[in-house]
C-alpha positions in Angstrom: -10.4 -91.0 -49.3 -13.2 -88.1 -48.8 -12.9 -85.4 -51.2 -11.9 -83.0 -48.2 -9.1 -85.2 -47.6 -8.0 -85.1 -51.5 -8.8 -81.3 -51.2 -6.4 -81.1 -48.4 -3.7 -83.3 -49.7 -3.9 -81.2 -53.3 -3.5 -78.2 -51.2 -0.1 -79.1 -49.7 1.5 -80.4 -52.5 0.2 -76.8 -54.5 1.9 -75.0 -52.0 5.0 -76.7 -52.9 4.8 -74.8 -56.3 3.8 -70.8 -54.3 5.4 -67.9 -56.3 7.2 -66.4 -53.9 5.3 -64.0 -51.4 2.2 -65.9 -52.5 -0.1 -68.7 -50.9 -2.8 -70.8 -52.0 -6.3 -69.2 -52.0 -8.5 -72.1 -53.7 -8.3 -75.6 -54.7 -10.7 -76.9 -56.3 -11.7 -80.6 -57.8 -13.2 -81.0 -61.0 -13.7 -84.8 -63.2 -13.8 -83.2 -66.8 -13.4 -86.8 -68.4 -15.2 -89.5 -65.8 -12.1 -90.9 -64.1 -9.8 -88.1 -64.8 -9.9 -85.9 -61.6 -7.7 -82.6 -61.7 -7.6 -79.3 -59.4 -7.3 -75.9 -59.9 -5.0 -74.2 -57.6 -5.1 -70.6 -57.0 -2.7 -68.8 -55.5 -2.6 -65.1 -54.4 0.0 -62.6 -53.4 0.0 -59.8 -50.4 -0.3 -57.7 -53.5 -3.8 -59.3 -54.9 -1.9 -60.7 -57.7 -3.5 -64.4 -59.1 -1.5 -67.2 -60.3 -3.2 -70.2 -60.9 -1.9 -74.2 -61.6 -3.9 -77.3 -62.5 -2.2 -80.4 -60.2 -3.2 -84.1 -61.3 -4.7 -86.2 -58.8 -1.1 -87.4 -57.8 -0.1 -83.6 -57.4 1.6 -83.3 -60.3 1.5 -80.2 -62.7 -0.8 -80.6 -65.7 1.2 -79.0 -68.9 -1.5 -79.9 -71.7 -3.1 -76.5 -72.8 -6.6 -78.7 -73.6 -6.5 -80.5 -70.2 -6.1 -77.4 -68.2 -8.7 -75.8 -70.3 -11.2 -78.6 -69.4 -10.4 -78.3 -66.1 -10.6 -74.3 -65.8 -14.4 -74.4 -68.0 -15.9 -77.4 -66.0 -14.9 -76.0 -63.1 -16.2 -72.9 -64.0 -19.5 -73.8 -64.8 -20.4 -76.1 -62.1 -19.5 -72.9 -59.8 -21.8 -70.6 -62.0 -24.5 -73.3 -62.4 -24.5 -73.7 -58.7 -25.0 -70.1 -57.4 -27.4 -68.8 -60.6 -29.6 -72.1 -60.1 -33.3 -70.1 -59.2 -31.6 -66.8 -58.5 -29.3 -68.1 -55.9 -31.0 -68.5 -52.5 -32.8 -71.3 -52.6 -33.6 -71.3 -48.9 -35.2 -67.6 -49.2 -37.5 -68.9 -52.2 -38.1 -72.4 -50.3 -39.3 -70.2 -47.6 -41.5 -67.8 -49.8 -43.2 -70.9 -51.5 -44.1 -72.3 -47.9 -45.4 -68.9 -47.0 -47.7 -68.7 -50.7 -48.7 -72.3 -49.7 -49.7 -71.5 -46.1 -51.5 -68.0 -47.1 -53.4 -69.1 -50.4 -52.4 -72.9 -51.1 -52.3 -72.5 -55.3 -52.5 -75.5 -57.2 -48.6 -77.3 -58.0 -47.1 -75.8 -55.0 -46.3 -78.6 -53.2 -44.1 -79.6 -56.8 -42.8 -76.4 -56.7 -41.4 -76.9 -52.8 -40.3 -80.3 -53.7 -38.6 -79.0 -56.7 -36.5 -76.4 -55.2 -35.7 -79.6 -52.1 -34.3 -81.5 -55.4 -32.4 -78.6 -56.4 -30.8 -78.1 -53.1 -30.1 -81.7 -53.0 -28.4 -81.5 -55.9 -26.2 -78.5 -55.5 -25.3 -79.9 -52.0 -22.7 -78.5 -49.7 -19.2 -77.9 -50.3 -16.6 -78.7 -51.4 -18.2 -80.9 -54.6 -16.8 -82.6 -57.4 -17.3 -80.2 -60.6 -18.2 -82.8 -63.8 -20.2 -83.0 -66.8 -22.4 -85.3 -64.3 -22.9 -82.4 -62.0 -23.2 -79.6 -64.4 -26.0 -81.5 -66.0 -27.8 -82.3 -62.8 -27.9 -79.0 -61.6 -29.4 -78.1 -64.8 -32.3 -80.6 -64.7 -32.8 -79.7 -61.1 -32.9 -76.2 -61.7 -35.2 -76.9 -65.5 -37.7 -79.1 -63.0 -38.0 -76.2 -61.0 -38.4 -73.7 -63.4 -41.3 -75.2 -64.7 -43.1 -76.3 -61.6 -43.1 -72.1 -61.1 -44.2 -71.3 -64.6 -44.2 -73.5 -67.2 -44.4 -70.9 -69.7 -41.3 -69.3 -69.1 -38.4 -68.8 -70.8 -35.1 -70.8 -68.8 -33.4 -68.5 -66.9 -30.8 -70.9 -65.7 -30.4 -71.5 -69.2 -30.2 -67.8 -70.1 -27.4 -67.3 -67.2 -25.3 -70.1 -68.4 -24.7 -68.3 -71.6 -24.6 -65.1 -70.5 -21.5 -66.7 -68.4 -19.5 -67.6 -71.2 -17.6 -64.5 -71.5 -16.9 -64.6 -67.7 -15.7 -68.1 -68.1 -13.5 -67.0 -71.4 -12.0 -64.5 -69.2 -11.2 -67.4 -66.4 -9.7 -69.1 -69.1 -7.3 -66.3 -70.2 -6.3 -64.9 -66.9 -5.3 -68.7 -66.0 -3.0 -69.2 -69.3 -1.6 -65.6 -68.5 -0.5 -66.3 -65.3 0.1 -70.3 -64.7 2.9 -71.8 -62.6 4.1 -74.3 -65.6 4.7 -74.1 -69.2 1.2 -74.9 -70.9 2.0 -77.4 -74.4 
């Protein structure tokens, strides 16, 4: 079965467990432990109001605080990892480094244009599996390319993971605060 189809199948039985006047807005698959595939279900009201559920792979609420917490921060992370690898739009800088090569051809930027390819190899199209695996391949994709650009520099990627923490605290909180089961 495709991830899609999981995706899909997740998403039905989720909607079994709506607060009323609410539907599912997200669903999405994360692998915190290898093996152990969970998704986070979010729902949303007409109102803008969030409730949020973790569903095991056999669509089954998840009630252990820790596992729903591993879920919520992987998840989390691969997400952030994804969209602040080299600022974001790595078709824009692809297409700037092709441009510099084109115009003034500077020594390593062939690497460089590879590196960002790698990148965008990685980070691939959605929907993807959020993991430890992932989370650290995006970050030696995005460490590759970093240093192929300057190797002087200071990791930004690195820099924006951290400075995500709180945002990913907050995620945490808002999902204890308002999920569909009792958390143990």
């Amino acid at each position: 079965m495709t991830l899609l189809a999981d995706l899909e199948r997740i998403a039905a039985a989720a909607a079994q467990h709506a607060p009323e006047q609410a539907a599912v807005s997200a669903v999405l698959a994360a692998e915190p432990t290898p093996g152990v595939r969970a998704y986070l279900c979010a729902y949303e009201s007409e109102g803008g109001e969030r409730a949020w559920l973790v569903l095991d792979d056999d669509g089954v609420p998840v009630t252990a605080r820790g596992e729903v917490r591993d879920v919520v921060a992987i998840a989390a992370l691969c997400e952030i990892a994804a969209e602040s690898a080299a600022g974001g739009d790595l078709d824009e800088l692809l297409a700037r480094l092709v441009a510099l090569r084109m115009s003034e051809a500077p020594e390593g930027i062939a690497e460089a244009e590879d590196a960002v390819r790698a990148l965008q190899r990685v980070i691939g199209a959605p929907p993807q599996l959020a993991s430890p695996v992932r989370l650290d391949g995006i970050g030696a994709a995005a460490r590759r390319l970093e240093l192929a650009l300057d190797p002087a520099c200071p990791s930004p990627f690195t820099a924006a993971l951290r400075a995500a923490q709180g945002a990913v605290d907050a995620l945490l909180r808002e999902v204890e605060d308002s999920y569909r089961a009792r958390l143990v």
